[in-house]
N, C-alpha and C positions, 0 to 999 in steps of 0.2 A: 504494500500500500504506500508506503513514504519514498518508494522510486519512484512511483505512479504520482503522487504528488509532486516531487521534486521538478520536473518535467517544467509544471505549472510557476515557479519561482524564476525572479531574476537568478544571472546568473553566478553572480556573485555570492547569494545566498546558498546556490546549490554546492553540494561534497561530489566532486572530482577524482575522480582516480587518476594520477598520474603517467601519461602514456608515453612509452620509449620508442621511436623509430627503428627499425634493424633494417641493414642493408646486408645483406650477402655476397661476397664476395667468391666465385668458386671457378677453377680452372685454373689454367696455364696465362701467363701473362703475355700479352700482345700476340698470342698466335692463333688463327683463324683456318677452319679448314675448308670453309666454303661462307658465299658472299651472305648465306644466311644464318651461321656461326661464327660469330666471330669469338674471339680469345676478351681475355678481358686487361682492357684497357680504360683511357680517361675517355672516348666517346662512348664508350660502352655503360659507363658508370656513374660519368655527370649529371644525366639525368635523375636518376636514383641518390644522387649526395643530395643538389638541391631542394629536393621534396623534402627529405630527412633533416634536412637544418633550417629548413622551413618552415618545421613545425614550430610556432612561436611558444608552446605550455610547456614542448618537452622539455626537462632541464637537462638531458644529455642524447646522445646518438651511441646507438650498441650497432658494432661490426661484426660480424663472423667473418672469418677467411678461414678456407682450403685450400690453397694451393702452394705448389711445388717448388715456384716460382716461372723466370721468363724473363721477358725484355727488362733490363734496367733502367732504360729511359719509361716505358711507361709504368715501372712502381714508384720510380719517386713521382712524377708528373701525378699519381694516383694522391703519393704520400701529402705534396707538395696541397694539392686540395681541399682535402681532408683539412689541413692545419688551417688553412686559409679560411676553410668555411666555420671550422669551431674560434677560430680568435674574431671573426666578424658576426657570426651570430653567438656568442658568449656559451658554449657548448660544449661542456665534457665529452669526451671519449671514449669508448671503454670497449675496446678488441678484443674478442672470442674467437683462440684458435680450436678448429676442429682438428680433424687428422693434421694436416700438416699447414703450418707459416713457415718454410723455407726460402730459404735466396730471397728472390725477388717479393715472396710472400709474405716473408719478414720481414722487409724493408717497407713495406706499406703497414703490418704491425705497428712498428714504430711511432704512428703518426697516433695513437693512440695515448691517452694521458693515463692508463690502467690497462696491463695485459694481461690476460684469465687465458690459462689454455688448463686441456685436460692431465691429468697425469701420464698420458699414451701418447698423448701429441708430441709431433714431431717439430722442434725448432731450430732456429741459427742456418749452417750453411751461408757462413757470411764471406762469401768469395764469389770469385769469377769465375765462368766456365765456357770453354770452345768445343765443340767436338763435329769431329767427322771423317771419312773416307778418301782410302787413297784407291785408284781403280789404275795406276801405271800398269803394275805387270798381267792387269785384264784384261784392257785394251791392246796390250802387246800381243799377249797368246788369241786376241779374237781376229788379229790382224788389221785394228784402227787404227788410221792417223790421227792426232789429236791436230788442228788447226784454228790457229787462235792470232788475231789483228787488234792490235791495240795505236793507238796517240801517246801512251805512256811508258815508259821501262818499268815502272812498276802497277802497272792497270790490273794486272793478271794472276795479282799476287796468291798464295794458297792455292792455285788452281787443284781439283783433285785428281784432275789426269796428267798431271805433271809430276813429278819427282819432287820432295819439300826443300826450299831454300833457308838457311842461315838466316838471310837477313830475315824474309818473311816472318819466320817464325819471331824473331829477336822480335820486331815491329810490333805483331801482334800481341807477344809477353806483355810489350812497355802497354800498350793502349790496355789491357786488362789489369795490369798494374794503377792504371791511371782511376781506372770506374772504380777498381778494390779500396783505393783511398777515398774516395766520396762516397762509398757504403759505410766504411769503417768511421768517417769521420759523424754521418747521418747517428750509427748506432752511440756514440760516445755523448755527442750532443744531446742525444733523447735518453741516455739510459746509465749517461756517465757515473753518476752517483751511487750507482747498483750493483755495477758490472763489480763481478769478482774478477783479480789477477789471474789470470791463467792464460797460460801461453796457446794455449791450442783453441781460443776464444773468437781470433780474425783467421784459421787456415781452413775455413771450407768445411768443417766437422759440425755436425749437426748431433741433437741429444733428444731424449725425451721431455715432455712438461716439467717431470719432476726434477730431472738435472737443470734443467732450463731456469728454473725458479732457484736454484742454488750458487746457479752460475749470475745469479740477477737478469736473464734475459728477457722473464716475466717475471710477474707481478706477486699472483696469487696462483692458485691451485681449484677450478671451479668450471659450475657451469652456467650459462647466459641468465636462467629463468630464475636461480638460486641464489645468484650473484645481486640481481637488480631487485628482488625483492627483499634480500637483505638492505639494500642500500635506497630505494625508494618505496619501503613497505609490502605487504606483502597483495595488496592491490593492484598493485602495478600491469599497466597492461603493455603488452607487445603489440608494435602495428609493424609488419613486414612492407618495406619498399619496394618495390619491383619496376623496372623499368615498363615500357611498354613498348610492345611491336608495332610498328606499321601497320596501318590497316595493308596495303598490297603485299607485305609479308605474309601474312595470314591468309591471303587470299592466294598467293601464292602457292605457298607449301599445299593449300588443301587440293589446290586443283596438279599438282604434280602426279602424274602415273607412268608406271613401267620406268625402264632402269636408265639411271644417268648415262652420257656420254662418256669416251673411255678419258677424256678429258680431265672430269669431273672426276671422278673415282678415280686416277691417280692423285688430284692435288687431295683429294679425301683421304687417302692410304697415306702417303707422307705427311699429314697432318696426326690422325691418327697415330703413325710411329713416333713421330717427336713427341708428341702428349705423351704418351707410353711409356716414351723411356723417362721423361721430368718426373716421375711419379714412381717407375722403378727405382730410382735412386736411393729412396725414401722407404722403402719395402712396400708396397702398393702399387 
C-alpha cells in the first residue's frame, strides 16, 4: 500500500532506492571479425559510458570486464574516458573483474577508483606482446617466389615470407619497449601507493585475484551485487547499459540466409584464431 501511495507524492518526499549503472565490458580489444562484430573499443563503448554517467542520482558507475586484452591504443583511449567522464560528472568507479582483466584489460581496470575481482580471476600481464609466422622454408618447398615493391628500404619490415632481420627485430623490441613504459607508468600513477615491491610485477606475468590483491593490483576480494550493497545499502538496484544496434543491423543479420562468401569466412577464421589464442594464454 505505501509504494502505491508513494507514487502519488512529490518527489522529494518519496524513499528512492539508489541505482548503479553497469556497463560491461567483454572481449578482445580492438579486434573485429566481421563489419557486424566488432572487438571492443572506444566506438564500441562510448555510447554505453555516456548513458552511464548520465545518470544524474547514481553516485557511482560499476564496470565488469572480461577480457584478455588487445590493442593498447584503444585501452587506454577506453581508460582515458572512463577518467574523463567520472572527474566531469563527479562519479566513482568501481571495476569488477570477471575471468580475466589482463594486458590491455587491465589497463582499462585501472581507470577504476576500486578494483573487486574474484578470487579465480585472472590479473596483471603488464607487458607487450608481438606474435607471429614465418612461412620462408614453405614457400620455398611449394616453389613460390615471394615479390614485394616498396618506396622505402625499410617499408617491408617483419615480412613473414622473408627471412627475420637484426635491425627489424631491434626496431620492433624499442617500439614495444616504448608502449611497456606508458602501461607501467598508467599502472604506478593509479595504483602507486598499493603496488607491492616485487620484481616480476612489470615482466608480463599475470596471477590470480587473490595474489592480485596481495601484490596491490586490486583492491578487494568480491562480487559486483555484494560489493554495492554493502556500500550503497542493501536496496540498491543494478541498471545494465547496453549499447544499441542499428536498426539496418538488425535488419540485416535477420534477413541473412545460407552460407557466407569464402571471403567472409576467412576474415571470420583469422579473427576467431586470434581471439582464441588472447584467451588461451590465460587458461581459457
Amino acid at each position: 500500500m505505501r509504494d502505491w501511495l508513494s507514487r502519488f507524492l512529490p518527489k522529494k518526499w518519496r524513499k528512492t532506492s539508489p541505482v548503479i549503472p553497469v556497463i560491461r565490458m567483454t572481449g578482445p580489444i580492438g579486434l573485429g571479425g566481421s563489419p557486424l562484430k566488432s572487438g571492443l573499443s572506444l566506438a564500441t563503448i562510448a555510447g554505453p559510458l555516456e548513458k552511464a554517467f548520465s545518470h544524474k542520482q547514481a553516485p557511482a558507475v560499476a564496470i565488469s570486464i572480461n577480457s584478455p586484452g588487445g590493442s593498447p591504443v584503444q585501452s587506454r583511449l577506453i581508460f582515458e574516458r572512463i577518467r574523463q567522464l567520472a572527474e566531469e560528472k563527479e562519479k566513482d568507479v568501481f571495476v569488477f573483474v570477471e575471468d580475466v582483466a589482463a594486458s590491455g584489460g587491465y589497463m582499462i581496470a585501472l581507470a577504476g577508483d576500486e578494483i573487486i575481482a574474484d578470487p579465480s580471476s585472472v590479473v596483471g600481464s603488464i607487458g607487450v606482446v608481438s606474435a607471429g609466422f614465418g612461412f620462408v622454408d614453405a614457400i620455398a618447398k611449394l616453389g613460390v617466389e615471394r615479390r614485394v615493391y616498396t618506396s622505402g628500404t625499410r617499408k617491408a619490415v617483419l615480412d613473414p615470407f622473408r627471412p627475420e632481420n637484426e635491425g627489424d627485430i631491434e626496431h620492433l623490441k624499442a617500439l614495444q619497449s616504448e608502449v611497456h613504459e606508458i602501461f607501467i607508468e598508467m599502472v604506478k600513477l593509479r595504483r602507486g601507493e598499493v603496488l607491492a615491491d616485487d620484481e616480476d610485477l612489470f615482466s608480463g606475468l599475470f596471477w590470480s585475484g587473490k595474489s592480485g590483491l596481495q601484490l596491490g593490483l586490486v583492491d578487494r576480494l568480491g562480487d559486483m551485487r555484494s560489493v554495492l550493497k554493502e556500500k550503497f545499502g542493501k536496496d540498491v538496484k543494478l541498471k545494465l547499459v547496453e549499447a544499441s544496434k542499428p536498426f539496418f543491423a538488425r535488419r540485416l543479420v535477420g534477413q541473412m540466409t545460407g552460407l557466407p562468401n569464402s571471403d567472409t569466412m576467412a576474415r571470420d577464421l583469422v579473427a576467431v584464431a586470434e581471439e582464441r589464442a588472447l584467451w588461451q594464454r590465460y587458461g581459457f
